[in-house]
Structures are given as C-alpha cells and as structure tokens.
C-alpha positions, 0 to 999 in steps of 0.5 A, a space after each residue: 162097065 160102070 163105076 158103083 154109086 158106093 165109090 164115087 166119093 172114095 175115088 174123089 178124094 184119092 184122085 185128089 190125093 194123088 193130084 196133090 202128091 203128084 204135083 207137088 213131088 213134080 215142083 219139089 224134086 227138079 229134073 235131078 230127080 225127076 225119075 223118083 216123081 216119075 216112080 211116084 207118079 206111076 205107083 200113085 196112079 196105079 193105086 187110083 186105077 186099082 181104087 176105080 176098079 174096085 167099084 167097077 160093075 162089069 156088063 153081065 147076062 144073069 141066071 134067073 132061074 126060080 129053081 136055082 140058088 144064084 152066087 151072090 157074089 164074085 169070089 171063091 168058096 171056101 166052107 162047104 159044111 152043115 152048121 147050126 144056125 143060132 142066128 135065125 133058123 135056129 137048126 141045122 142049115 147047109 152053109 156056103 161061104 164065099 171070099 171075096 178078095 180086093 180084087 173081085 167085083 164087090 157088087 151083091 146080088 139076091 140069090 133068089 127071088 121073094 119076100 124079105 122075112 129078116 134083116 138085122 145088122 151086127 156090129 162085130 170085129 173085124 177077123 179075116 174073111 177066111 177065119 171061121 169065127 167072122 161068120 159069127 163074131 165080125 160085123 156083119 148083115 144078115 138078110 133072109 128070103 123066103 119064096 114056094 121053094 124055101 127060105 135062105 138067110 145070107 150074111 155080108 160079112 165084113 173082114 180085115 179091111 172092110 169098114 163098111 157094108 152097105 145093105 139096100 133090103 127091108 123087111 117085107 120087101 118083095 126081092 128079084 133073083 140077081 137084083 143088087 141088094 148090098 156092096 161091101 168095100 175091100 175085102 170081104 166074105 158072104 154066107 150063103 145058110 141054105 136048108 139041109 138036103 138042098 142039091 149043092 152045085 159048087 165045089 171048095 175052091 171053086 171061083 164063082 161070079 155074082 149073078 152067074 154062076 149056080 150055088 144050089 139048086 132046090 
C-alpha cells in the first residue's frame, strides 16, 4: 500500500496539528488530569490515522479486459436507471452510479482504454452524494472516451464534504483501462453514462472495487 500524492500535504498539516494539541494538553493539564490527555491523545491519533487512510492506494491485480467496462472506483452502486443525458451525448444513456464513502479507496481508474473525446469541469453545489439531483447540480468533472466498441462519459461528482476533485485527462489523450485518471477527497460519487443496450453486470447495492470489479460489458 502507498499514500496518494493528493494527501501528502492534508496528512502534514493534521499531523502538525495533533502534535501540537497533544503537546500542549500534556504540558497544561498535569498528572490529575492526565486520563483527559490520555483520551484526547488516542481520539486525535485516531483521527491522523483515519486522514492517512483516506489517501491509501492498496496493491491490487486489475481487470483488463477490452470488452469489459471496469468500476472506476470502490463504493457502492446506488442508481442503476435509463436517463437523458443533456450534458454530452444528448440521448438516452444507461447510468451507473456509485457512492463512495469516506471510508472507501478514493483513487479513480479509467474504465476502459482509448481516446478522450471530452473533458469539462462544472462548478456546482455540494448536494450529498446520494441526492439524485448531484449528477446534474453539484461540481463536478465529466470525462468522456471513445474506443472500437463505444463511447462512455463518467462524471466525478462531488458531495457533502468533497471540496475538491482533481482530474489528471485532457482531450485527445489516449487512456489505459484501469490507469489512474482523477482523486476526489471525502465523500463522493462517480456516474458511469453508458450507451442503451450495453449487458450490465452490477446490481443496486453491490459493493464494487476500482479496477476490479466488471461494471458492463459491450
């Protein structure tokens, strides 16, 4: 496992909070009342630990496969449903959404191999990732990619506590299936628009890994 080049900087600074609190709640409170630095010593900790684990990226063996649509990220899915897309495509498209919770690997992977055909950020709100209207109203990025089989369009959608979505494609740059494209920090959720008549292979609330687990297959 490895630490994200995204949370080098977040996990700085909270460690230097905590050193600070920890030290100062040490030199203040004296030994009647060491149990309370005790306390606050484990629950700040936790918390770095929990900041470190964020931005993990665990070892994993990928699914390539060219005729395959791969999950791009850990979380569950939560909307399997035929929508109009009034973004890019502008038809009926298969959309898969999937949740990421603070606790899931935020890492994003390309679900498929090609050529980036699309790549627009929206400023938006910050709705919870679950809202139905986040697709559509809460900032996100939208990246689209086109290969011999088709063309998909994924949206990194921010939620609640997400801030900031980093997005590492550009138009007209040639993509790998599973490759990293993007991190979203803290909470969060990623559209996966996929052409009508695509065989999906996820069910609604299905716990799904990026990189692993098959989303659709052409």
């Amino acid at each position: 496992m490895t630490i994200h080049r995204e949370g080098y900087k977040t996990i700085a600074v909270t460690a230097l909070i905590v050193g600070v609190i920890n030290l100062v709640s040490f030199s203040l409170l004296g030994e009647e009342l060491q149990w309370l630095a005790i306390t606050l010593f484990v629950v700040t900790f936790g918390l770095l630990l929990f900041i470190i684990s964020f931005f993990r990226i665990p070892n994993r063996v990928f699914t390539i496969n060219d005729k395959q649509i791969i999950s791009p990220c850990d979380g569950k899915v939560v909307v399997i449903e035929e929508i109009t897309d009034v973004e890019y495509f502008k038809d009926k498209r298969i959309q898969i959404s999937i949740f990421m919770s603070p606790a899931n690997v935020h890492v994003n992977r390309n679900p498929m191999s090609g050529e980036v055909t699309y790549n627009q950020y929206h400023k938006g709100k910050y709705l919870v990732a679950w809202h139905p209207k986040s697709s559509t109203e809460n900032e996100r990025w939208s990246v689209a990619v086109k290969n011999n089989h088709g063309e998909i369009l994924y949206k990194q959608i921010a939620g609640a506590l997400a801030r900031r979505i980093c997005n590492y494609t550009r138009v007209g740059q040639t993509v790998k299936q599973c490759d990293e494209y993007g991190f979203i920090k803290f909470g969060s959720r990623v559209d996966v628009l996929l052409p009508v008549g695509t065989k999906v292979n996820v069910r609604l609330n299905q716990a799904v890994k990026g990189g692993i687990d098959v989303l659709a297959s052409w």
